[in-house]
Each structure stands twice: as C-alpha cells, then as structure tokens.
N, C-alpha and C positions, 0 to 999 in steps of 0.2 A: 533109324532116325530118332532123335530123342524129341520127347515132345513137346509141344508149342504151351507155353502156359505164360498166365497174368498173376501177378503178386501185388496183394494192395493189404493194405490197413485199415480196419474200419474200426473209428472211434467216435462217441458221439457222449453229450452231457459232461464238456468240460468246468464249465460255470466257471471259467476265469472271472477272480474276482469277487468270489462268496466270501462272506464273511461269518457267516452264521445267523444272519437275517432270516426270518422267515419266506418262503418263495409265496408270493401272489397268485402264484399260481397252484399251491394245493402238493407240490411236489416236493415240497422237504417244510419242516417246522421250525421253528425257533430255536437255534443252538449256539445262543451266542457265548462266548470266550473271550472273557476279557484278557489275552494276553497278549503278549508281541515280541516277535523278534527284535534281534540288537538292533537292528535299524529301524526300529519303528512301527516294523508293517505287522497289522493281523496276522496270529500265530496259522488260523482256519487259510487264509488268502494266500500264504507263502506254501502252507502244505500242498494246495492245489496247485502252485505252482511249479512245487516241486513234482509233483506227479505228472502234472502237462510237459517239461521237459524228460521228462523218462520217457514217455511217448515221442516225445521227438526223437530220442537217442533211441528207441527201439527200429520205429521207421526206419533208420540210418542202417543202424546194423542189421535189421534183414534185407536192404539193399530193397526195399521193397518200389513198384515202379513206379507207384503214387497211393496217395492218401485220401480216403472218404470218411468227412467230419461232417455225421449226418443231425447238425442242430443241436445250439442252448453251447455254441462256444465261448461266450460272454455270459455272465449272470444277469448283466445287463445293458442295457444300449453300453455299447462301450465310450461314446464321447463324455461317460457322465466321471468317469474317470481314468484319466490320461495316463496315468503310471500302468495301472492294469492292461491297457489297453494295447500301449507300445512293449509291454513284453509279451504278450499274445502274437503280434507283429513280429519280434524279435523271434522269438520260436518257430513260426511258420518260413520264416525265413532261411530259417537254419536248415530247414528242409529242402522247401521251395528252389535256392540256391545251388543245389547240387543238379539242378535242370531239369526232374522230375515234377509232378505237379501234384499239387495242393487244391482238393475239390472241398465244398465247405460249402453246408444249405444253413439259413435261420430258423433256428427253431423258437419256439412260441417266446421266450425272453429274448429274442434278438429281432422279435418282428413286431416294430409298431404300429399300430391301430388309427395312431393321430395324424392328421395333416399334418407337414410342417418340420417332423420327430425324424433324424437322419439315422443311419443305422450305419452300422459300422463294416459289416460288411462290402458296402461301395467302396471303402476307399483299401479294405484288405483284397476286393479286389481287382486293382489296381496295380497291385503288384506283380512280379512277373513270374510267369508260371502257375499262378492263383486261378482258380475259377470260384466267381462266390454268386452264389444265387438264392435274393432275398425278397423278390421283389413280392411274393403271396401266389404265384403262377407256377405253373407248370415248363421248365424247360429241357430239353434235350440236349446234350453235352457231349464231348469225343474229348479224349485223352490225347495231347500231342504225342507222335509218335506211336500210337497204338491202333491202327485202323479196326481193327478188330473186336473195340469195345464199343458198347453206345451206353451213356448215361443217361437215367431219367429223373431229375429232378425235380422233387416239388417240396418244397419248404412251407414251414407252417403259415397260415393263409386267416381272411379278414372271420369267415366265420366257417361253418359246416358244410352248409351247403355249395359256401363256394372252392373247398377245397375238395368236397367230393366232384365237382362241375371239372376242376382241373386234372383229377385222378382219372375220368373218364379217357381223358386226351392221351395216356398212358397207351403205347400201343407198341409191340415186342416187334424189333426188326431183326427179320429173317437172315439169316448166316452170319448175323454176330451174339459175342457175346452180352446180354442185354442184366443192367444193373439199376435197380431205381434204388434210387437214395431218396426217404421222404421223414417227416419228424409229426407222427399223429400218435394218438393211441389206438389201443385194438381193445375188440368188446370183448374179447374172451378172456381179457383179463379181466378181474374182480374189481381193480381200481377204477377202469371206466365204463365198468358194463353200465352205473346208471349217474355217471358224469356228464352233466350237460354242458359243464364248460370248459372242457376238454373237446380239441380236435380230434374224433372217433372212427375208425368205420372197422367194419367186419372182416375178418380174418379171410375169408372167401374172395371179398374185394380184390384181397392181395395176390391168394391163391391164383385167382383167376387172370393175373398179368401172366402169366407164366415166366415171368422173371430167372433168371438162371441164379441169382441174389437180389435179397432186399438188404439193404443197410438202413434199421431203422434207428431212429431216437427218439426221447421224452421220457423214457418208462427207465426207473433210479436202478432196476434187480437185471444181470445178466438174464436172459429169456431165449430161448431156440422156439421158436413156434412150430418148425417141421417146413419141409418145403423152404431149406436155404434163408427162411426167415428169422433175423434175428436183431434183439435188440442187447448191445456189448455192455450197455449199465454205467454209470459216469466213473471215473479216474481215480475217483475218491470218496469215504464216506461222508456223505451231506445228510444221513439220518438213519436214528434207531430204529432198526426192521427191515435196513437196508445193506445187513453184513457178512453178505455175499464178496466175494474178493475182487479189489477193481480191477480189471483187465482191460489191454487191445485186442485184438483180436486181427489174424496175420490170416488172410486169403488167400488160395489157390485157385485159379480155374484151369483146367483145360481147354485150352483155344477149339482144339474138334471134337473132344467125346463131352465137355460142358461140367464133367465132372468137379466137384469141389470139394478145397480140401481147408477145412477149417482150424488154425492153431492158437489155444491162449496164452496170451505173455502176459502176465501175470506181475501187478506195480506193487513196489516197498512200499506202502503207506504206514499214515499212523494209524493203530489198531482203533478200532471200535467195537464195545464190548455190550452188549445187551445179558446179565446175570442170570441165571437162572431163578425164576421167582419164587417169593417166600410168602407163603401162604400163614400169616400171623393168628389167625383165627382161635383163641384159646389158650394162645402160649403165652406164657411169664416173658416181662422184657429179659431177664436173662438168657434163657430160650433164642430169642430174635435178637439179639445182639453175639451167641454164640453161632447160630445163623450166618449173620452176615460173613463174623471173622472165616466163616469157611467159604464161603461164596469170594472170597478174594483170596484165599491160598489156591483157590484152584484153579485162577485164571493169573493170564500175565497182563497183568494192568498197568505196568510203568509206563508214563507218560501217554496211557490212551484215555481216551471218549470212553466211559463208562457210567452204565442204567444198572440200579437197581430196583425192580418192585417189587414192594411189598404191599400185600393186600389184605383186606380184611384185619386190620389192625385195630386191636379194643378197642374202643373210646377211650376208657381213662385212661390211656398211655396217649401224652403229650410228643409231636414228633423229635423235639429234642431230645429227648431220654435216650434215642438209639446212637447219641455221641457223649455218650457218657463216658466210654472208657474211651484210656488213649490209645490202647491195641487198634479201635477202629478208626482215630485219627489219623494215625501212623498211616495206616493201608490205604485212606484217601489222599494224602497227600502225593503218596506217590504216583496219583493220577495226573495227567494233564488237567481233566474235567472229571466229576464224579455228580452224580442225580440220582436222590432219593424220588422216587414216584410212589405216591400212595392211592392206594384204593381202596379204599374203605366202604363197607358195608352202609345201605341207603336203604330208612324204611321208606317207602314213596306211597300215595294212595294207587287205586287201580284206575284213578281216571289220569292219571299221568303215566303211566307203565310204557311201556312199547316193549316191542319183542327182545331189541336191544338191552334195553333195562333190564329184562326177568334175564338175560342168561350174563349181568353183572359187568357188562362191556357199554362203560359211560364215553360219548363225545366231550373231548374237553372244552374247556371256554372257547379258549381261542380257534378253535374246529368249530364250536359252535357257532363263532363271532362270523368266521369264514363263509359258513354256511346259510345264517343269515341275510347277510351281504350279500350274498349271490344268489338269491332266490327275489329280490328286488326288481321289479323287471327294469328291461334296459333301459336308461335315459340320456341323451348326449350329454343333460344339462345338469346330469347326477353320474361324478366318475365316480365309481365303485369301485375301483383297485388302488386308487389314490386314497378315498376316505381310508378302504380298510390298512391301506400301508402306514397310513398316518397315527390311527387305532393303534395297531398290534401290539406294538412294542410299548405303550403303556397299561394296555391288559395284563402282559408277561411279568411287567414292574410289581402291580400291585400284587400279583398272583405270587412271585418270590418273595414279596415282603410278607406277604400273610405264613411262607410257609419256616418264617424266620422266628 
C-alpha cells in the first residue's frame, strides 16, 4: 500500500504592494526607487509581483492540495489601493479555482487596531475555496476534502497578552494531522528577544503544542527553529541583511507515521547585493576608489539592489571624491539601485558612550526616530505609527540631501 500523505505550500511575507517605503513596523527600512515600469507602476511593487505569481505557478505545478499564507500578504490594508489589491485577488484565484483551497491568516500589516478600518481579508475571503482568518482570535479550520488535517489558526492580534490568551486555546486533536498557522515573533531570535512592539512568545510556547508543523510569518530571514518550526522568509528582497534567497517551501506529511518532508523552491528575483566592506581608515582616496572598482568586478550587479560600506573614512576626504573616476560611474550605473553607506569614525565623550558606541555600531536616525516614537507610551489621542509615517520620509529627504 503506498502511503497516505498531504502536500501544501507554506508561504508567508508577501507585501503585495511594497514599494520601498519604510515598514512601521521596524521590519524593513527605507528603500525607495524611483523607477517604473512601462506602465507606470513601481519597479519594487511589480518585482513583488512578479515573485507572488511564481508562487502561484509553483503551487500549480507541484499540484500541491492547498496553500498556507501564514500573514503580511498585503503591505497594507489593501482597500488603500485597489490595483494592488485585485491582482492579489487575481493570483489567489488562479489557484483557488483549480478547487483546492487557499488558507491565509493577517499578519500584523493586515490587522487593524482601529474601529472602523476594514481589512481585506473579509472580502478575499469571500471567495470560493478561500478560508481567510483575520479577525485577532484564535480559530480552528479543516481543509475541504481532507478529513485528516486540523488547522490552528491565529493571526496577528490587538496586543500580547491577548494573542498569548488566544495561543492558550491552541489544543492538538488526537489522530490527526495537527498544523498551526500563526504570524508572531519568537524570542530566540535576536530581532525580538527585546522588542516590545513586536507580537512575541517563547519558542517552548510553540514547542509545547506538539504541532506536527508550525507555519510561521513576520520574521524577513528563511529560519528552521527545530521541531517542524519554521519561518519560509518573504518572496522577495525588502532589505539589506536580508539576502538569504526567497523561497516557498513545498510540504510533506505522512497521514500515519506524521513524518515530514520539507522542500525549497527557490524564486527568480532581482539580486540584492550587500559588498563586502571597506574598511578606509588610512588609505589614500586612490586606495578606496581602487577598492571599490574591485568590490564590483567581483559581484554581478546588473540591474540589482546594491550597498556598499565604507567605514572609517578620513575626514578630509569629502564623500564625492569616491565618484571621481568614470570606471566607478560606469559600474554604478549598471545597477538598478546602488548606496554608498558611510561610517565614519566618532570621537563622543564617556558620558554619552554606550556599549553600542564603543564597539563602532551607530543606530541610524531614522532607527533612532523609530525608536523614539515607540518608547512614547501609549495614547489613543497620540497615533504614533501615523506621526512617525508622516516623519520618515522627510528625515530620509534631508539625510540624502546632506549626503549630496
């Protein structure tokens, strides 16, 4: 007898609809690109598109029996723009339609906070064969056609305590196979170990469902925690530090031994290139400028997202002087995007030091700005992700102007 098994898809952090805005929520920065396709649209918002249909087209081709889109499949509410939003629709359908089913939780950009603020998940699901669960609660789901799985659902929620209050309600039913889909962070990573505004809990939390799979989202890096837990990392690169290769990731279970079998299918994107850094400290501009030209023969940069830092850079070398020759012009232009980052050496007294400081690893402004703003305590009558959205992007302004 050949044996009984379930094939799904677990994808999460599509951000249909990014543009290179910075997220309000601390999970990618400011990368905006001013260019566009023939038709008008954001070169960032089409590449994600393009990536979110290869995900569809993978689904398809491993014939797989349904899809878990565990949170953050809009960048944001999606009623705030309607082109995005209907090809999000359009996509899901394209799956959905072959009678298989489409499961999809809210993760923290798809779940609002406000009275009033409609989310787009209701009416995606609406559609047939969709199951979409956004409402901040905990629910329990079955697969048509598959009696042998149970979904545990919980999507990102109003704050901590009440998304751990909902994760209690999480309880594994005996003789099937049991899969929570939830969109939080975990402490044991470094991002949220001391993230207070961040949905959190403990990797033991999870451990202790005895889950046969967790399908998680919110966290930008592919991650296996152990224990079938894992987070697949979003479709596409939304930021420097984050150039791990974007994947689906194609599920096995076996219906009686529970065993699982994990595969990644692996998206065409466009490259994103973090350089390897150039430590300036002493050297003649010619030095840092024969630097650079070798820091870009040794990577393929046509048309990608590409950082270079350089640190410790003299004083009297002015940051224009490192586009002095055309060799280096040449090599930038054949980027999509190219970014000089400078770090420069800071004498500071000892009454402003932090540990941070002495080992040369500064918070930028706008991480500052961020951090700030959120340390505010809360007030209905003081929105704090509006001010700071309203902010950022003239912090960024002045900050490129200054390094012009």
């Amino acid at each position: 007898m050949s044996p009984r098994k379930i094939k799904f898809m677990h994808i999460a952090d599509t951000h249909n609809g990014y543009s290179g805005n910075a997220s309000l929520h601390n999970e990618f920065s400011e990368l905006k690109i001013n260019k566009y396709t023939e038709t008008g649209e954001n070169i960032r918002t089409a590449d994600i598109n393009k990536a979110f249909a290869q995900a569809i087209d993978i689904a398809l081709e491993e014939e797989v029996d349904f899809v878990i889109h565990a949170g953050d499949g809009m960048n944001e509410v999606g009623y705030k723009n309607p082109a995005h939003y209907n090809f999000y629709m359009d996509q899901v359908e394209r799956f959905s339609s072959t009678g298989r089913t489409w499961l999809e939780i809210a993760g923290n950009h798809n779940f609002s906070k406000k009275a009033g603020v409609g989310n787009e998940l209701f009416k995606l699901g609406k559609m047939q064969n969709v199951i979409a669960v956004f409402r901040g609660l905990y629910e329990q789901c079955t697969i048509d056609g598959i009696d042998d799985v149970v979904c545990h659902c919980l999507p990102s929620s109003y704050d901590n305590s009440t998304f751990k209050a909902e994760l209690e309600k999480v309880k594994k039913v005996e003789g099937k196979v049991n899969v929570l889909v939830t969109h939080c962070g975990v402490s044991s990573i470094p991002q949220y170990a001391e993230n207070e505004s961040s949905i959190v809990v403990h990797l033991d939390d999870l451990i202790n469902k005895e889950m046969d799979y967790v399908a998680l989202g919110d966290y930008h890096i592919y991650t296996d925690l152990g224990h079938n837990i894992i987070y697949p990392g979003p479709i596409e690169h939304l930021a420097f530090g984050q150039e791990k290769k974007p994947r689906v990731l194609i599920v096995e279970i076996d219906l009686d031994t529970k065993e699982v079998i994990k595969t990644n299918r692996f998206l065409n994107v466009r490259p994103m290139i973090d350089m390897k850094e150039i430590n300036a400290e002493g050297m003649l501009i010619e030095d840092i400028q024969s630097q650079i030209i070798q820091r870009f023969k040794s990577e393929k940069v046509e048309d990608g997202i590409v950082r270079l830092v350089i640190k410790n850079l003299p004083k009297n070398l002015k940051h224009r002087h490192l586009f002095l020759t055309d060799d280096i012009r040449n090599e930038i232009d054949r980027c999509l995007y190219f970014k000089f980052d400078f770090k420069n050496k800071v004498e500071l007294s000892e009454s402003v030091k932090t540990k941070e400081m002495d080992s040369e690893e500064f918070e930028s402004l706008q991480d500052g700005l961020s951090s700030f703003v959120n340390q505010i305590p809360e007030d209905p009558n003081f929105p704090k992700q509006e001010l700071l959205k309203f902010m950022m992007p003239y912090l960024t302004e002045v900050l490129e102007n200054a390094d012009n």
